[in-house]
RONUVEX-284443 format. One line per field, with one value per residue (C-alpha): x, y, z. Coordinates in steps of 0.05 Angstrom, whole numbers, plus 5000, padded with zeros to 4 digits. Layout:
N
u = [X,...]
v = [Y,...]
w = [Z,...]
end
This chain:
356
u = [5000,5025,5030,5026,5089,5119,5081,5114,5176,5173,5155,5215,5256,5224,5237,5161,5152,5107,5156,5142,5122,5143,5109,5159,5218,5193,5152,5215,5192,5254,5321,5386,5463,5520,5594,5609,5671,5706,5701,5646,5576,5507,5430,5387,5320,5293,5231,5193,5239,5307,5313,5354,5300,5346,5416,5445,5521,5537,5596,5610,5589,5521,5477,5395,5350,5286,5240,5186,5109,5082,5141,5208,5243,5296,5346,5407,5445,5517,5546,5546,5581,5565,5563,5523,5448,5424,5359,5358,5318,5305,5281,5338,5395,5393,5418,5359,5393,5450,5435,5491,5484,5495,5566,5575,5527,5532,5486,5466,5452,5366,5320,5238,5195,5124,5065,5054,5120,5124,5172,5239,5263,5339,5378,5436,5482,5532,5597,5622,5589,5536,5475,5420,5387,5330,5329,5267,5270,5225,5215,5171,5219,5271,5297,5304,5320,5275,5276,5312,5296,5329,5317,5310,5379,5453,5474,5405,5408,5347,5273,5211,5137,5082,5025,4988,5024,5040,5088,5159,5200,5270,5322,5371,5440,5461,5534,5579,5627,5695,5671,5736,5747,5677,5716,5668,5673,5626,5613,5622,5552,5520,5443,5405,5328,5268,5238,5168,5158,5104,5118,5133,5190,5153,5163,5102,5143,5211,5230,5303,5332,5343,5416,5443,5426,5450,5504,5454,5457,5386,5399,5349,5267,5211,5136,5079,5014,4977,5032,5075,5154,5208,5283,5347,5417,5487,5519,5580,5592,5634,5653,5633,5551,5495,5444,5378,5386,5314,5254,5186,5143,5083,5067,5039,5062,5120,5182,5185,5258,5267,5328,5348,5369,5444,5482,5444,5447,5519,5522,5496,5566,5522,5501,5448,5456,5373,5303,5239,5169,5151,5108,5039,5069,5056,5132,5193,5268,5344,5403,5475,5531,5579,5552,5520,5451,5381,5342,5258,5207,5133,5104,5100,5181,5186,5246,5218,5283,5353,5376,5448,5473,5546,5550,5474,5454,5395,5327,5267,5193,5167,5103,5097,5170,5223,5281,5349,5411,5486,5556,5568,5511,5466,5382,5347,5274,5264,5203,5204,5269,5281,5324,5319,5366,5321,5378,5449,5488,5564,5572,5572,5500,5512,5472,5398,5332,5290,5218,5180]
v = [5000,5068,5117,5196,5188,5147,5185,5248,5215,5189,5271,5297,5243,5263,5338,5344,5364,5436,5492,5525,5593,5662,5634,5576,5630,5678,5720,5765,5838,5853,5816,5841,5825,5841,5826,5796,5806,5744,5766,5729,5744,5723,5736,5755,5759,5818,5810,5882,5893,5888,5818,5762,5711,5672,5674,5637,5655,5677,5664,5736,5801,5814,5871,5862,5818,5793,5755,5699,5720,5667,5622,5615,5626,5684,5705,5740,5775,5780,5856,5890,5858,5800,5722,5695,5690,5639,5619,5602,5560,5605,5551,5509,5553,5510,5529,5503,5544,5580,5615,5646,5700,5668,5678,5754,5775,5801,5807,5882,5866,5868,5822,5813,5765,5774,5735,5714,5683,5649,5684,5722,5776,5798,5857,5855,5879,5855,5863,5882,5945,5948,5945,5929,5864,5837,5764,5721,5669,5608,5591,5531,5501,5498,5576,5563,5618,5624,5701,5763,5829,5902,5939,6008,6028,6028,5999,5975,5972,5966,5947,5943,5909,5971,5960,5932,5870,5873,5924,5938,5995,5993,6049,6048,6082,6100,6085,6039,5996,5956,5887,5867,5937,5966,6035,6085,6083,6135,6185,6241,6213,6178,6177,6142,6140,6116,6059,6027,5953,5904,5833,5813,5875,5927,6000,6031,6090,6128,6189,6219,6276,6339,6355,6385,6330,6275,6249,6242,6165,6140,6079,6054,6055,6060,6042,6073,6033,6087,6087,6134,6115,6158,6153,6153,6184,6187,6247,6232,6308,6357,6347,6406,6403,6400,6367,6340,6275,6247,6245,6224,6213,6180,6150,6211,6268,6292,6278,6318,6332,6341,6387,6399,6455,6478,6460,6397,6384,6396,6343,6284,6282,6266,6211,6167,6095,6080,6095,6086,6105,6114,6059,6098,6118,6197,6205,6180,6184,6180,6162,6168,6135,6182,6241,6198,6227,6219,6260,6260,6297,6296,6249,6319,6330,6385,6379,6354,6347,6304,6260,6243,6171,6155,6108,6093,6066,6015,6040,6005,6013,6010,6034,6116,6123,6072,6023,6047,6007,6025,6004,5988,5942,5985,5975,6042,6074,6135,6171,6244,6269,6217,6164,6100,6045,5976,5941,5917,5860,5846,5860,5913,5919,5922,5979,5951,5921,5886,5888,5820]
w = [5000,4982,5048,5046,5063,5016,4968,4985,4989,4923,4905,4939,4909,4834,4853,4837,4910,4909,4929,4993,4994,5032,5098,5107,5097,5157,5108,5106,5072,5038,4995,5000,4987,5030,5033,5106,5152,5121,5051,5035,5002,5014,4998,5058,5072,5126,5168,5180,5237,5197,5221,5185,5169,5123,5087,5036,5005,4938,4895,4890,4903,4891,4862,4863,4869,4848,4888,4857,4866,4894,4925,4964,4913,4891,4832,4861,4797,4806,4797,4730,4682,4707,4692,4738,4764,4810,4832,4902,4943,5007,5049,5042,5012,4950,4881,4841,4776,4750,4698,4656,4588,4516,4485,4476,4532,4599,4662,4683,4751,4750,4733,4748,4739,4697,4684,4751,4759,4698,4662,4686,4649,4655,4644,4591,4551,4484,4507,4444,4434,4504,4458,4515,4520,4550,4560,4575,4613,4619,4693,4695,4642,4688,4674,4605,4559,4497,4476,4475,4447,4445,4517,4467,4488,4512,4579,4616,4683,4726,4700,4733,4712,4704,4752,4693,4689,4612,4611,4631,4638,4631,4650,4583,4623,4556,4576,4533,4576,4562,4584,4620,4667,4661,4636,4602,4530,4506,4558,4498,4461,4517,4502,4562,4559,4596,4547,4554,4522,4524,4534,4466,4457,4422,4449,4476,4494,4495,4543,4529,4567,4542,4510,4565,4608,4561,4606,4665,4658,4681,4727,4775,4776,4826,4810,4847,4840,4794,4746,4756,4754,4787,4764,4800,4758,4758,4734,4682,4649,4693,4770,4790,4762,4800,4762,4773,4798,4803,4749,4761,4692,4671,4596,4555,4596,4597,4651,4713,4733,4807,4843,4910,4932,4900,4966,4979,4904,4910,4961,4931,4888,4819,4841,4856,4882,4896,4902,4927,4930,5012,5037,5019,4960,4983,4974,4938,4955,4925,4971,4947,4979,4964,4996,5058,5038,5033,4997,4994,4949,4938,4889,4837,4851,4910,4949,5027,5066,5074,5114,5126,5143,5120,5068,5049,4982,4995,5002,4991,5027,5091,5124,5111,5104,5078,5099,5078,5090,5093,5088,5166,5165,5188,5167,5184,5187,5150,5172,5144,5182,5234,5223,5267,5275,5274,5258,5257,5217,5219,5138,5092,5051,4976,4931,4941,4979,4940,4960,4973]
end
């Protein structure tokens, strides 16, 4: 006679087992990669508090993240260029894939999943000339690739699904790279833009700065519920600029470009390492690592206030404010101006938080 045992047995043995979801994984809120004292990497997962719910190593630094719908299940993308993806098992620390790029491509450090988890889409670029890439991903196949398309651009880096489910947004950086030393080949011409695709690769929709702002390389995205996407940049033209380094636009309007003030502009160093909407979306902020700052605005651009915290980068929702991580291992609460320590790890947190 067969038991429910040896029938699950026989499951686990066939690797037909269902996957466990978030649940069995401490329902952790958040993903994020860090270097640890040893030299090390690993993925974590973060409860509400900043907890460690789980933590599995990687084979090298890490950059983002994206975490499946439904189960236990993430992608950690290795730093841009990169080789490497894996899909990890967060109950068990399991490498279920490694997924690397076809000859002549590279990994660009953000992926998502769309249709519910049944296809992952990955940033990329050809290292011969950094014409961007987006590759598709089968998931239920085992992570198999079947597509890629053009991501509109030069140099993608982050990409988000719409709130509509059928479309994605991809930041273009616009920056050529050598593929061995990531130098800047084309900082001169540089041409980033904000591209909108559907599913199947056409463009829906194409933003570009204007010329004076062409070497404002547009790296990172955040998606409010309604639509609208802000933009985090990285200045490339002339040291001592103070550009705009946030935009907030919505498909059929045109891009709203959002400063600081000149000193606190001045401060961020031209750049911008992340962003997020606030957790009720009323908000949205930039943090750069370089100038240890965090900077908010309202959802129609207006400057609202800084914070300072050496070395953040990481930023991600939570509640009415946000979670922001640093360098020291530090996992803050942002809540208009006051900063909160929930949280403190013995590593150094890489660039993002990923959002469960």
């Amino acid at each position: 006679m067969t038991t429910r045992r040896n029938f699950l047995a026989a499951l686990l043995a066939a690797g037909a087992a269902p996957r466990l979801g978030w649940a069995a994984v401490g329902n952790p809120s958040w993903l994020a990669a860090a270097r640890l004292q040893d030299g090390s990497f690993a993925l974590f997962g973060l409860d509400h508090q900043g907890q460690t719910t789980f933590r599995v190593p990687l084979p090298a630094r890490g950059h983002a993240g994206a975490g499946h719908p439904t189960r236990a299940e993430a992608v950690a993308f290795a730093r841009r260029p990169g080789q490497f993806a894996l899909v990890i098992d967060c109950a068990t620390g399991a490498v279920r894939h490694r997924l690397t790029p076809p000859e002549g491509r590279q990994f660009n450090g953000h992926g998502v999943f769309a249709r519910h988890g049944a296809l992952l889409l990955t940033s990329e670029q050809r290292a011969e000339d950094s014409q961007g890439v987006i590759g598709v991903w089968d998931v239920a196949a085992g992570y198999r690739r079947i597509a890629e398309r053009p991501s509109g651009g030069i140099g993608p880096h982050d990409l988000r699904l719409m709130p509509d489910g059928v479309t994605i947004v991809i930041a273009n950086g616009g920056i050529a790279t050598d593929p061995t030393d990531r130098r800047k080949l084309n900082i001169a011409t540089m041409r980033p833009n904000l591209t909108y695709q559907d599913l199947q690769g056409d463009i829906l929709d194409q933003v570009e700065l204007a010329p004076d702002l062409q070497q404002n390389s547009i790296r990172h995205l955040a998606l409010r519920s309604d639509g609208l996407v802000g933009f985090a940049m990285q200045w490339e033209g002339e040291a001592d600029a103070a550009p705009p380094l946030l935009g907030l636009h919505r498909r059929g309007a045109e891009a709203i470009l959002a400063e600081a003030p000149l000193a606190d502009e001045l401060a961020m160093q031209g750049y911008a390492g992340s962003i997020a909407f606030s957790g009720e979306g009323a908000e949205l902020a930039i943090t750069s690592p370089r100038g240890g700052r965090l900077h908010r605005f309202s959802g129609q651009g207006a400057f609202l206030g800084a914070v300072s915290r050496s070395d953040v980068c990481g930023l991600a929702p939570r509640d009415a404010g946000y979670l922001a991580s640093d360098g020291l291992g530090g996992l803050i609460s942002v809540r208009e101006q006051e900063p909160a320590l929930l949280s403190r790890t013995d590593c150094a947190w890489d660039n993002h938080i990923v959002a469960l």
